[in-house]
N, C-alpha and C positions, 0 to 999 in steps of 0.2 A: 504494500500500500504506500504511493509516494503524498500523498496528502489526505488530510480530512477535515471538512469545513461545518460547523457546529451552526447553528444560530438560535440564537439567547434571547430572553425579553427581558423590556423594563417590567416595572411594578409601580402600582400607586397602594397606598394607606389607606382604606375604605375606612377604618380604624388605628389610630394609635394611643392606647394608654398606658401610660407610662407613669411605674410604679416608685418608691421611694430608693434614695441611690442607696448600695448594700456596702459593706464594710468593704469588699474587692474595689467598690468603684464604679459597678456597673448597674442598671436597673432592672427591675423586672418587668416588664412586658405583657400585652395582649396586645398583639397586633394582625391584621386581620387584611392581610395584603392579596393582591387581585393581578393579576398577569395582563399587560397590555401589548398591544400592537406592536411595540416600536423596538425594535431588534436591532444590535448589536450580532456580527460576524466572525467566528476564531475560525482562523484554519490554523492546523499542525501538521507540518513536514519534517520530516528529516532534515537533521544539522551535523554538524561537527561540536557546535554548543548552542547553550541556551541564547537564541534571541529575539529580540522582540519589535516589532516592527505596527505599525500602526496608520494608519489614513480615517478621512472623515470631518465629522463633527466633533470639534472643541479637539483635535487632538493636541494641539501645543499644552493643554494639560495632562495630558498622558505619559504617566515614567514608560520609558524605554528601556529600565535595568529593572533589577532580581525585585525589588520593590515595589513593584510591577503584582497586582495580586494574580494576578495569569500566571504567570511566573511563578509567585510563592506557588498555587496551584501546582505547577508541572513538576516542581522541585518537590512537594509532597505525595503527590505521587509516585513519582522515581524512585524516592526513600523507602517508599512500603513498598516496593519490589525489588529494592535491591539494583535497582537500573539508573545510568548516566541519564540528566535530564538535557539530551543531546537534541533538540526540538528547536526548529522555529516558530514561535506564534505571531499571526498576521491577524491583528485586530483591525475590522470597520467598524467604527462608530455611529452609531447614530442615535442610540441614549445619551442625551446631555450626560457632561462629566460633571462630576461634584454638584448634581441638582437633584437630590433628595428622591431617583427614580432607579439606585443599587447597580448602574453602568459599569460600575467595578467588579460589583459583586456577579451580574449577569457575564461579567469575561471571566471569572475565574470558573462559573462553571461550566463554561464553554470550552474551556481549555481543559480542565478537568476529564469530561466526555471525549475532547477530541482527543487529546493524548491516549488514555484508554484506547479508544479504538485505534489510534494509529498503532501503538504498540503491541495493540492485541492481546491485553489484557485481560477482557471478561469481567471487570468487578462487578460483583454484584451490587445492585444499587446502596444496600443499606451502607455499604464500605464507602459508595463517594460519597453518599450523604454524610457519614461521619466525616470525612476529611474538611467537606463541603462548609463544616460546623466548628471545624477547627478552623479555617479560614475565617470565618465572619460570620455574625448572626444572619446574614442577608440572602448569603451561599447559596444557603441548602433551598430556600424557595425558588431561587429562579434556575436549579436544577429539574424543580418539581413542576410551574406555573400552574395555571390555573387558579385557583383559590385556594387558600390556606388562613386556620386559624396558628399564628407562630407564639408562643407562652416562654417562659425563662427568660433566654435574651432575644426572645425571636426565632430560635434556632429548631425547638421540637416542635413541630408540624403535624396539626389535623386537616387535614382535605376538608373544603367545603362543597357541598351542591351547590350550584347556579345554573339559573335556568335565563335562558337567551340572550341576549347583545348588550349592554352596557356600552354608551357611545361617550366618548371624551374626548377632551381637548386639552393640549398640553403646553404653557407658555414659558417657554427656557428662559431665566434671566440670567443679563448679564454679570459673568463671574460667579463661580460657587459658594458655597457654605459647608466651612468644616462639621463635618457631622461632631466631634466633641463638642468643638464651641458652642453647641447650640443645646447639646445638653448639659453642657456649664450652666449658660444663660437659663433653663429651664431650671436649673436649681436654684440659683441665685431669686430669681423672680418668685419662686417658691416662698424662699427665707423673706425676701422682702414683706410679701405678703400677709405673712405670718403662719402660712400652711408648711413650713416644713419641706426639707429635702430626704430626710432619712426613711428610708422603712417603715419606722413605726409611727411617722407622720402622714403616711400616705393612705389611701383606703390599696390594698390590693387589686391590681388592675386584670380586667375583665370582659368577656368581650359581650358588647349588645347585642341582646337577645331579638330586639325590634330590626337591628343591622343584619345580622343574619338570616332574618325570614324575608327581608327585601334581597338579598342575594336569592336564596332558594325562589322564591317567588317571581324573579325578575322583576322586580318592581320601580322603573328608575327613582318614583317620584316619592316613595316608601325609604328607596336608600339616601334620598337629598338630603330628607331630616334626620337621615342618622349619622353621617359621616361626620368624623370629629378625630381632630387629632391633638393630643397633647404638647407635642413640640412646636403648634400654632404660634402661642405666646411668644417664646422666644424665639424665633425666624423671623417673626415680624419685629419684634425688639431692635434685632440687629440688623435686620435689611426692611425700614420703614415704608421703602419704597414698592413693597409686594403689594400693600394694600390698595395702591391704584390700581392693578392689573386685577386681583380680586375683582374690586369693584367694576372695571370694564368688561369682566366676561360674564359677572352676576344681570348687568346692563343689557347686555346681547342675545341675552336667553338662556343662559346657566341656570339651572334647577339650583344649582348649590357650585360652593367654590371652594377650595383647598388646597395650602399649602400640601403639597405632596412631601412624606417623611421629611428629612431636617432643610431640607428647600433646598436653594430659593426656588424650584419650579413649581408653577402652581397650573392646581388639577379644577377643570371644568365639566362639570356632569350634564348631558344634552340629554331632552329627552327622545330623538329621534337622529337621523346623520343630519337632515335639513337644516338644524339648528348646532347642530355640530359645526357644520359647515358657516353659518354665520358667524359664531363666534370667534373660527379661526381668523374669516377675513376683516371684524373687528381688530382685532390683537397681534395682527400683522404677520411679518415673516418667520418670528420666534415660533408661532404655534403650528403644532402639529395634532392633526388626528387619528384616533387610536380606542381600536375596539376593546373588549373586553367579555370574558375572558381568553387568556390565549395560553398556547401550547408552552412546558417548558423545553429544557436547552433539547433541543433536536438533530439530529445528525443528517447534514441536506445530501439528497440522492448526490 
């Protein structure tokens, strides 16, 4: 086999509740993530070494070296067989980088799968999902897409039903947002408030039972009042300027509007493509539209 080319999706947050931060550092989670249209491309060939090469959208943000979560990727899997991670990875972009839609995360399990099969491996799923979860809480769903309830840091995954199309729209802003930073600012704005950052300040996060039966039911207009995300607050804290593109796409016929995970891209729910399609050419050339649900990382004929 001289090559194998994967293609991965983003994800939006239909839900994020996010729990009190734990003595590790990290939070606990109910988040309730949904696989969309907008796809990200790995191929893996044979090298003489690990490298990594890239074209697309936003790539001037894209590491080129081991840092590279493609890379961590390919290098952990090498390690659990025992094999040189002697591969080229050719990433296309088209998930904004650092826009709160797992672009990172969707390449590593692309690379993930494609190594696998280029090397002829056979893991069985539950193996990349574990590596997938050692990589990032983000991993293992856009291994899996579709819909998923993710609990701990995200990472253990219940499948959801969803029944028909969920239509969105997706508005990239300029420059990204560190995913820590914004769970700093989420605690911080916490404390300020006087609700607490820790654990035992928080209620245990959990996912909506009304959000849920709008996924199973396909109901777009069932899911508009349930969407809600915790890391809201601070993404708008620190990027003030989200809230005009909010409001422009709620203007255009958005059922509901959302920061998508730690941002800055923000998620617009249509209730049909016609109005999908308005609010893109509202919100200019950043938007893109993007079905929902969709396949995860798949290996293209």
């Amino acid at each position: 086999m001289t090559a194998v080319t994967v293609r991965v999706p983003a994800k939006v947050n239909v839900q994020l509740a996010v729990g009190g931060r734990g003595p590790d550092g990290f939070h606990d989670l109910a988040n309730v993530f949904l696989a969309v249209g907008l796809y990200d491309r790995v191929t893996a060939e044979p090298a003489d070494r690990l490298r990594i090469t890239a074209e697309g959208r936003d790539v001037a943000g894209v590491p080129l070296d081991e840092s590279n979560l493609a890379a961590r990727a390919a290098i952990a899997l090498a390690e659990r067989h025992g094999l040189e991670p002697n591969v080229r990875l050719h990433i296309e972009k088209d998930i904004p980088v650092a826009g709160g839609m797992a672009g990172g995360s969707a390449d590593a399990a692309g690379a993930l799968l494609a190594c696998d099969t280029l090397w002829g491996l056979g893991s069985p799923r539950e193996e990349l999902l574990s590596l997938c979860a050692e990589l990032g809480s983000d991993v293992p769903f856009a291994l899996v897409g579709g819909a998923a309830l993710g609990v701990g840091r995200g990472d253990v995954l219940t499948g959801l039903a969803v029944a028909g199309t969920f239509h969105w729209v997706f508005a990239a802003a300029a420059g990204g947002l560190s995913t820590p930073a914004v769970y700093r600012e989420c605690d911080r704005l916490r404390r300020e408030e006087g609700t607490g950052d820790r654990v035992a300040d928080v209620p245990v996060p959990a996912a909506d039972p009304a959000l849920l039966a709008a996924l199973g039911g396909g109901d777009p207009y069932a899911l508009a009042d349930a969407l809600s995300n915790d890391l809201q607050p601070a993404a708008l804290s620190l990027r003030p300027d989200l809230r005009g593109t909010l409001d422009a796409g709620t203007q255009a016929g958005a059922l509901a509007a959302i920061v998508s995970g730690s941002g800055p891209t923000c998620a617009f729910l249509a209730p049909d493509p016609d109005t999908a399609a308005k609010i893109a050419a509202t919100l200019g050339a950043s938007a893109r539209i993007a079905p929902a649900p969709a396949p995860g990382a798949t290996v293209c004929p």
